[in-house]
Chimera marker file (.cmm) of the C-alpha trace (Angstrom):
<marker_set name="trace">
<marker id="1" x="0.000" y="0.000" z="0.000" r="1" g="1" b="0" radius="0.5"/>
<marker id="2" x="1.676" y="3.643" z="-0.753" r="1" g="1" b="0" radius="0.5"/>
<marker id="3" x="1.653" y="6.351" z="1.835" r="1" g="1" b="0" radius="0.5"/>
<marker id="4" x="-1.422" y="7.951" z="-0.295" r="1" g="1" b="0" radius="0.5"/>
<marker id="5" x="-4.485" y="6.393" z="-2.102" r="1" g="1" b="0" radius="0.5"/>
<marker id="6" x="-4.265" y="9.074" z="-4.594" r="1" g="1" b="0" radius="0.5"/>
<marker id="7" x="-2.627" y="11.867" z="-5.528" r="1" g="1" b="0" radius="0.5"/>
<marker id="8" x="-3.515" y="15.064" z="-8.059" r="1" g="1" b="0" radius="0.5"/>
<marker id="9" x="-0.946" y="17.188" z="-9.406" r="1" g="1" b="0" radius="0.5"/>
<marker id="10" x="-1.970" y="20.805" z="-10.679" r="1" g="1" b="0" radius="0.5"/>
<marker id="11" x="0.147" y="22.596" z="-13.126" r="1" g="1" b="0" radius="0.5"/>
<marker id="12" x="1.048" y="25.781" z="-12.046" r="1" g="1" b="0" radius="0.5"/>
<marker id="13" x="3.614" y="26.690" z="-14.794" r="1" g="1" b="0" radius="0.5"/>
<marker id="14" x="3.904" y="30.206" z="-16.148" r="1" g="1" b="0" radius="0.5"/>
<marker id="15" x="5.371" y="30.330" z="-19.361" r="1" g="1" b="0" radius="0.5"/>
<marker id="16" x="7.502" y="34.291" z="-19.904" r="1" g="1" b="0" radius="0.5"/>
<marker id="17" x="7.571" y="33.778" z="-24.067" r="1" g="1" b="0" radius="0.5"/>
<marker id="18" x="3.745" y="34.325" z="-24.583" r="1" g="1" b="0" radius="0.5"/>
<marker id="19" x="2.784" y="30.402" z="-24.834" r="1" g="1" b="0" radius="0.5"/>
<marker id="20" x="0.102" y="29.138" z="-23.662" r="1" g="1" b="0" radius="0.5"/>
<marker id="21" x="0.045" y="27.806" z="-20.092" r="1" g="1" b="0" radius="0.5"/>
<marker id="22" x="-2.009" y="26.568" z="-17.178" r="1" g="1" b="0" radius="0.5"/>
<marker id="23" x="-0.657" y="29.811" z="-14.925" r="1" g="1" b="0" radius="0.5"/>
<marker id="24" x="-2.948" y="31.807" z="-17.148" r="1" g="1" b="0" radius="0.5"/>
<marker id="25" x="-5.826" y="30.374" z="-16.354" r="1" g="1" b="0" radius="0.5"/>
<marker id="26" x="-7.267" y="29.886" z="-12.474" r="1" g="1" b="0" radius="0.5"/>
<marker id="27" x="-4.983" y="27.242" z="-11.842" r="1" g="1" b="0" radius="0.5"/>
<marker id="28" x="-3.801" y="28.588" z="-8.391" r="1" g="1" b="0" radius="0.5"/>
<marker id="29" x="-7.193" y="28.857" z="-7.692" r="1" g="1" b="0" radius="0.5"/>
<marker id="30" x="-8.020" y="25.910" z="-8.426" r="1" g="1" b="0" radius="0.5"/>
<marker id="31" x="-5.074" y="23.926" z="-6.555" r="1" g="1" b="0" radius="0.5"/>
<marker id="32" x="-5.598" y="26.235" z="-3.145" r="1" g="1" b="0" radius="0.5"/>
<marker id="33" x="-9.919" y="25.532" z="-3.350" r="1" g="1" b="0" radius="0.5"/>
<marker id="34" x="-8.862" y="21.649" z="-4.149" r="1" g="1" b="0" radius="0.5"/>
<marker id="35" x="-6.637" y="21.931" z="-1.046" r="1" g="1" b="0" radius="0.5"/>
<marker id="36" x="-9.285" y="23.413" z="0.730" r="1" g="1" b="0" radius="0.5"/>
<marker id="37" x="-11.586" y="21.069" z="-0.253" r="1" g="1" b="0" radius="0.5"/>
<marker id="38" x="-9.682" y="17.497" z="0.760" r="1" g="1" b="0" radius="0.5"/>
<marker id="39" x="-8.934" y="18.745" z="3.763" r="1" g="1" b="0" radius="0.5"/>
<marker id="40" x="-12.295" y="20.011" z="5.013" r="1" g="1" b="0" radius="0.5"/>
<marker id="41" x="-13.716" y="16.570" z="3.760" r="1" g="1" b="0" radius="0.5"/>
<marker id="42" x="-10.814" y="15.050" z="6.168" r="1" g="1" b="0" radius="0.5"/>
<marker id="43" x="-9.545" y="13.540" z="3.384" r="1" g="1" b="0" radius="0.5"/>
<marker id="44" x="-5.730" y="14.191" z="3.890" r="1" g="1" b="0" radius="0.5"/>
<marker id="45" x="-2.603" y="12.792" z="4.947" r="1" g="1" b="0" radius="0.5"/>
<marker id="46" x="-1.320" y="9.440" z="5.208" r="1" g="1" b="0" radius="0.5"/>
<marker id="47" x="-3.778" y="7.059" z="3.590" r="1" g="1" b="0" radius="0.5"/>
<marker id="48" x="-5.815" y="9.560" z="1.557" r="1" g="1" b="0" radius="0.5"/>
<marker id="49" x="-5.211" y="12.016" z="-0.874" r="1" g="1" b="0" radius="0.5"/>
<marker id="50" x="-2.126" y="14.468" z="-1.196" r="1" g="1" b="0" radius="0.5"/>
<marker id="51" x="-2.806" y="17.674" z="-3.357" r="1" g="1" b="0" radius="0.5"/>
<marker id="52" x="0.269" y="19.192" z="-5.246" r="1" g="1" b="0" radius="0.5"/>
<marker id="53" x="1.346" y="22.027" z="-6.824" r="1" g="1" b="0" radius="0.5"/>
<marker id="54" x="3.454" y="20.913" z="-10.401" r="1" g="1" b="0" radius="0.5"/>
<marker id="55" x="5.730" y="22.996" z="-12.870" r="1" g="1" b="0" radius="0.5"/>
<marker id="56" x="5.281" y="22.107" z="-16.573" r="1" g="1" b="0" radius="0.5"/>
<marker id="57" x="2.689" y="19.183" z="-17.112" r="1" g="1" b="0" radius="0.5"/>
<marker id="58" x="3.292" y="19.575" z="-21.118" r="1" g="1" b="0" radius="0.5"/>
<marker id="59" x="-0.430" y="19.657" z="-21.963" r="1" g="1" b="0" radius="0.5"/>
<marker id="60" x="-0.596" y="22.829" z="-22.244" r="1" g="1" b="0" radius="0.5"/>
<marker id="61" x="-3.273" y="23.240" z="-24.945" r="1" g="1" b="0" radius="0.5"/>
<marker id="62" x="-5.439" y="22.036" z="-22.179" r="1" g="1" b="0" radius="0.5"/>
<marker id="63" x="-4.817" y="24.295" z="-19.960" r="1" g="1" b="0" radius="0.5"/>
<marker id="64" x="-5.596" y="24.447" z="-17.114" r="1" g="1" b="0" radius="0.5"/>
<marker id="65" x="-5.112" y="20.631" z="-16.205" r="1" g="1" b="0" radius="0.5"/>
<marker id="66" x="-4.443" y="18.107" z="-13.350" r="1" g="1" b="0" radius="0.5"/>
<marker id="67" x="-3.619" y="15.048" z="-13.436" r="1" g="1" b="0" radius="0.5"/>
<marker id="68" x="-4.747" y="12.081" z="-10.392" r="1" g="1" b="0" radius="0.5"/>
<marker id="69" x="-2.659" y="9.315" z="-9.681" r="1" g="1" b="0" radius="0.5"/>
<marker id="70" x="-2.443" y="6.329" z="-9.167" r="1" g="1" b="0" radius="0.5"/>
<marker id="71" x="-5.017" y="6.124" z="-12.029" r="1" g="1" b="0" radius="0.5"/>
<marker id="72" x="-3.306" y="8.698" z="-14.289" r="1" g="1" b="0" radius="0.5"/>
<marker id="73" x="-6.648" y="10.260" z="-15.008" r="1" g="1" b="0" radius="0.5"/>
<marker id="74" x="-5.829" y="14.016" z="-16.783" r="1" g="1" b="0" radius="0.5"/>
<marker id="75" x="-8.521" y="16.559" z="-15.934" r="1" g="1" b="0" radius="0.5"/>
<marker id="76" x="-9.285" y="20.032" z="-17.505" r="1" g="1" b="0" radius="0.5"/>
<marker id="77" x="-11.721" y="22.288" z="-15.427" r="1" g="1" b="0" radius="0.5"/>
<marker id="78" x="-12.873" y="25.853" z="-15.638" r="1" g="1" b="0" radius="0.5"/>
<marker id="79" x="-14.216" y="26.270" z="-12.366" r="1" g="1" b="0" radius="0.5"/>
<marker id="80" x="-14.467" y="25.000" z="-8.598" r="1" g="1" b="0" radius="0.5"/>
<marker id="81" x="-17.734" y="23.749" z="-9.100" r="1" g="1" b="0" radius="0.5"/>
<marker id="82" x="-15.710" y="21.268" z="-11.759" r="1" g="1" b="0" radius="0.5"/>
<marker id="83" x="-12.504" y="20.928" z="-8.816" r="1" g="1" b="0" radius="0.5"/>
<marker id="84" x="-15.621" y="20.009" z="-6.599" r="1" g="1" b="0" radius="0.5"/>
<marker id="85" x="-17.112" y="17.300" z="-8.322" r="1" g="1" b="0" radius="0.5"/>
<marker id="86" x="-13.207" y="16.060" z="-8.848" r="1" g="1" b="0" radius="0.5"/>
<marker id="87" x="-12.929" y="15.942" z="-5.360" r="1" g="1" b="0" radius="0.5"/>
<marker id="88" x="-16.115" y="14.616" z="-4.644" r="1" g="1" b="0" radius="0.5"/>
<marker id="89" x="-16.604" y="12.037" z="-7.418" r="1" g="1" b="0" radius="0.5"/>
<marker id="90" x="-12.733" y="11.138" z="-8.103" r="1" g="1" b="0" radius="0.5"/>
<marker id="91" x="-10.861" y="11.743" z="-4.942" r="1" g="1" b="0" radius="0.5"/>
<marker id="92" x="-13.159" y="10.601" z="-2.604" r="1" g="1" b="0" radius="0.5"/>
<marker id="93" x="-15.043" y="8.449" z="-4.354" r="1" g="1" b="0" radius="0.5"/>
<marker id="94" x="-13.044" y="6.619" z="-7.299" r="1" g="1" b="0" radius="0.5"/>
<marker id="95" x="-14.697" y="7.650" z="-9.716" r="1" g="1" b="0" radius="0.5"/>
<marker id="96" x="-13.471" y="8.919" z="-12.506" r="1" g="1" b="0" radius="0.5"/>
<marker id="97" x="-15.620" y="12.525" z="-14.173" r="1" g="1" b="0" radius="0.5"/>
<marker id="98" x="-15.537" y="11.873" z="-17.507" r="1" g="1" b="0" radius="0.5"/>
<marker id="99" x="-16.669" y="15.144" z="-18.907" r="1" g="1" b="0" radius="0.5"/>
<marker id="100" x="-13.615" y="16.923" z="-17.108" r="1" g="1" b="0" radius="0.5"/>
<marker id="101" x="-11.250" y="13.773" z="-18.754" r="1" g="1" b="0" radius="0.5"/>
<marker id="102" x="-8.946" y="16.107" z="-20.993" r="1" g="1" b="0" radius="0.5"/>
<marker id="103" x="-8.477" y="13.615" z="-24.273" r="1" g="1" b="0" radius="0.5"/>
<marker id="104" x="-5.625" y="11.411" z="-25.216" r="1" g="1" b="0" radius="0.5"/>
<marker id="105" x="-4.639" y="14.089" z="-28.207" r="1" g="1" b="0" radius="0.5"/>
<marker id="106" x="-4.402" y="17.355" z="-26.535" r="1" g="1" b="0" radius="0.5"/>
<marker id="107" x="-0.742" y="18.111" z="-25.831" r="1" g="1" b="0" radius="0.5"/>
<marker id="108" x="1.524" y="21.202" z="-25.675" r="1" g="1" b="0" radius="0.5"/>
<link id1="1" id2="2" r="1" g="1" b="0" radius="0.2"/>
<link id1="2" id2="3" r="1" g="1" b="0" radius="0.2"/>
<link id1="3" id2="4" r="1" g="1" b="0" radius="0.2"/>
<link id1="4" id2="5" r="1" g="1" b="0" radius="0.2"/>
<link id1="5" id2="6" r="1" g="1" b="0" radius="0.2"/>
<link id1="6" id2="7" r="1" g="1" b="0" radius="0.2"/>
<link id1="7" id2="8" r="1" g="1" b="0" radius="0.2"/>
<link id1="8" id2="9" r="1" g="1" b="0" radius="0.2"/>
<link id1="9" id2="10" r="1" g="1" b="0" radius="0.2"/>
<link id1="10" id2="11" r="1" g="1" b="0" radius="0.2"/>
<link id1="11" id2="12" r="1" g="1" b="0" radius="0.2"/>
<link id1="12" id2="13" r="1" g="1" b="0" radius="0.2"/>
<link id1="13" id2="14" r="1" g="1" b="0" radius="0.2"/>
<link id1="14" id2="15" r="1" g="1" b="0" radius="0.2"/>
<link id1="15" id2="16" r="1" g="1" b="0" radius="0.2"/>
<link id1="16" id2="17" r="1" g="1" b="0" radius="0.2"/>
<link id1="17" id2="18" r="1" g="1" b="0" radius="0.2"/>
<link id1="18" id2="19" r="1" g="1" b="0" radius="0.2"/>
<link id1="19" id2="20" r="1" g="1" b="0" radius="0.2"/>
<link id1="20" id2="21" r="1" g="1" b="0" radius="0.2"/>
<link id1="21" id2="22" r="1" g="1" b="0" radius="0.2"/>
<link id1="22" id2="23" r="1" g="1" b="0" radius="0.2"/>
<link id1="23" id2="24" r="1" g="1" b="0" radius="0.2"/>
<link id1="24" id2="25" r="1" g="1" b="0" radius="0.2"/>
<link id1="25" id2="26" r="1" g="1" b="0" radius="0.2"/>
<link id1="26" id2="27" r="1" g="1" b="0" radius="0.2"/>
<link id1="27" id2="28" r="1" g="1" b="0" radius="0.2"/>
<link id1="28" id2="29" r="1" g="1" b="0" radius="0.2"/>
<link id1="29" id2="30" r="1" g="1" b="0" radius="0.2"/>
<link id1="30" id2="31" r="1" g="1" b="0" radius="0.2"/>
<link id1="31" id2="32" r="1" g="1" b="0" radius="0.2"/>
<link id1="32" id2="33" r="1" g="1" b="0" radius="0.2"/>
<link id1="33" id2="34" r="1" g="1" b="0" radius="0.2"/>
<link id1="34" id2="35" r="1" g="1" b="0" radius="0.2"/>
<link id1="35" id2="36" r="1" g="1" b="0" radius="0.2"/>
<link id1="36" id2="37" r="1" g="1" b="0" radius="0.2"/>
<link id1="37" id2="38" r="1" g="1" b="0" radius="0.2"/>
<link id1="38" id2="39" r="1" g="1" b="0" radius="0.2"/>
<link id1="39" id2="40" r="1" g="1" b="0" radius="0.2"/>
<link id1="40" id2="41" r="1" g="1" b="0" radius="0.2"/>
<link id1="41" id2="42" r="1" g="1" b="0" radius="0.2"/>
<link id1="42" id2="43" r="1" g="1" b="0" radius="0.2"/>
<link id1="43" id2="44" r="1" g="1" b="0" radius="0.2"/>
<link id1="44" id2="45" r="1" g="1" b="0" radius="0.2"/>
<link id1="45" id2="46" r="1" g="1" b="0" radius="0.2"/>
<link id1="46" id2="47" r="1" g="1" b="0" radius="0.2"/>
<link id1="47" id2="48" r="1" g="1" b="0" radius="0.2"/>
<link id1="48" id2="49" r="1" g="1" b="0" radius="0.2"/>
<link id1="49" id2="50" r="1" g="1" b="0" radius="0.2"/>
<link id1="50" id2="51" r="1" g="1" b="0" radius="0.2"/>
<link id1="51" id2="52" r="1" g="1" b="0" radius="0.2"/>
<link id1="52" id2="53" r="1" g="1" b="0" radius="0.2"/>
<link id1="53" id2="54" r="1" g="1" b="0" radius="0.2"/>
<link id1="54" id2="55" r="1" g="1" b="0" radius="0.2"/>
<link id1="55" id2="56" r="1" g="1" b="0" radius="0.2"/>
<link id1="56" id2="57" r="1" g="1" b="0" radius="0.2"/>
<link id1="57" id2="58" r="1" g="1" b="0" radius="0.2"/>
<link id1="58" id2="59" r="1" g="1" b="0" radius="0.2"/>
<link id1="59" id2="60" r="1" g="1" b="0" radius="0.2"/>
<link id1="60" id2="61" r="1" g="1" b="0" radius="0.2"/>
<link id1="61" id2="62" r="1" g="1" b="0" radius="0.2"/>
<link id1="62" id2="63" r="1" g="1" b="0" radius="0.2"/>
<link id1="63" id2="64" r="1" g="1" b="0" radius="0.2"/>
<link id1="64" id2="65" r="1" g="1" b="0" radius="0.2"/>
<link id1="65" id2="66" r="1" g="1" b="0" radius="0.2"/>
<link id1="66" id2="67" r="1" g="1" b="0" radius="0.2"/>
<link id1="67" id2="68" r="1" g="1" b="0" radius="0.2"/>
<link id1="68" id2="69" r="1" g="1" b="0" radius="0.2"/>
<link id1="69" id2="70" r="1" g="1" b="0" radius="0.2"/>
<link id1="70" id2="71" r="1" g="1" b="0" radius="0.2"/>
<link id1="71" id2="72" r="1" g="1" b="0" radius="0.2"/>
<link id1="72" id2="73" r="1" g="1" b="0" radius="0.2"/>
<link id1="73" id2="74" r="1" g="1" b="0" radius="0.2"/>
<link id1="74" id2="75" r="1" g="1" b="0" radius="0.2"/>
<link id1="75" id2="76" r="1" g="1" b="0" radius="0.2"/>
<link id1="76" id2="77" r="1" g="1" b="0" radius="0.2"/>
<link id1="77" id2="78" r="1" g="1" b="0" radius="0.2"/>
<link id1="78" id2="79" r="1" g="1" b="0" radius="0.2"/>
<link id1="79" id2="80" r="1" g="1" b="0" radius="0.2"/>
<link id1="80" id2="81" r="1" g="1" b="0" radius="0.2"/>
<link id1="81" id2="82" r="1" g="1" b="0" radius="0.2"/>
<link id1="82" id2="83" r="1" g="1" b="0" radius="0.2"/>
<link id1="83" id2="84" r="1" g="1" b="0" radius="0.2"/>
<link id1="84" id2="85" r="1" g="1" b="0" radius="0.2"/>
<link id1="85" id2="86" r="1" g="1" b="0" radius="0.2"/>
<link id1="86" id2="87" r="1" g="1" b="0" radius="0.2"/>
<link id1="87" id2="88" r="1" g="1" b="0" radius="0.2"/>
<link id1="88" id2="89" r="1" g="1" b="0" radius="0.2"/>
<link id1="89" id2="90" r="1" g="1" b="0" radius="0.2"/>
<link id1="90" id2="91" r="1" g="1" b="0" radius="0.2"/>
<link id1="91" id2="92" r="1" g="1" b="0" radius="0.2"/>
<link id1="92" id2="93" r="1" g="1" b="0" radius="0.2"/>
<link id1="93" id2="94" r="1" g="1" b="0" radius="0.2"/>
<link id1="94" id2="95" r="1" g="1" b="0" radius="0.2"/>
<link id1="95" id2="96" r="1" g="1" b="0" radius="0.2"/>
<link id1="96" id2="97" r="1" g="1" b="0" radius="0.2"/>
<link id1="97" id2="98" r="1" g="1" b="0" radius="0.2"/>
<link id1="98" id2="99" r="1" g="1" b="0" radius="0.2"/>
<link id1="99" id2="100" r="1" g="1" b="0" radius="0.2"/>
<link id1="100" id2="101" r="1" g="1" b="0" radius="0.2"/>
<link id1="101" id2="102" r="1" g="1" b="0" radius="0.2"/>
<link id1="102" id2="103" r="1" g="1" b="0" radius="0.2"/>
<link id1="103" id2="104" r="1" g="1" b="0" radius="0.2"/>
<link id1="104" id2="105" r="1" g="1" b="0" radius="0.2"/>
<link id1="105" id2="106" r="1" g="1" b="0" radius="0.2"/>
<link id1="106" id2="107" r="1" g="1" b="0" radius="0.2"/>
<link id1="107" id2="108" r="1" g="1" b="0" radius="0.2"/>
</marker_set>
């Protein structure tokens, strides 16, 4: 058994050369209400679920996106009613929100 059940990784990365990237969208945001979230549900530390703050994720056309683990589910959201249901459905509940799955062909 790891340390966690799951883990999600949101990429904060700000990009200076005018690409696109996650950091221009709420992704901050996002990662402090998902923090937020977990924890008020008591659903942190050792044996639950460990949220993480990640430089370049190299989706970027996604943008914003976060990625849970061990699953290695990608997620694009707009807003924290969509990090909500993440946490809800996903983190705490295993299962996966398919309209927030960001597809197999979006890269940077």
């Amino acid at each position: 058994m790891s340390y966690y059940q799951r883990h999600i990784f949101f990429c904060l990365n700000q990009r200076i050369n005018g690409e696109a990237c996650c950091a221009d969208h709420p992704a901050k945001a996002a990662f402090d209400h998902c923090k937020a979230r977990v924890a008020a549900a008591g659903l942190n530390g050792k044996g639950g679920v460990r949220v993480n703050k990640a430089g370049c994720l190299d989706r970027c056309a996604g943008g914003p996106v976060a990625v849970v683990y061990p699953e290695g589910t990608w997620y694009t959201f707009v807003d924290n009613s969509d990090i909500d249901e993440i946490v809800e459905r996903h983190l705490q509940g295993g299962e996966v929100v398919e309209r927030l799955v960001l597809p197999d062909d979006v890269g940077r």
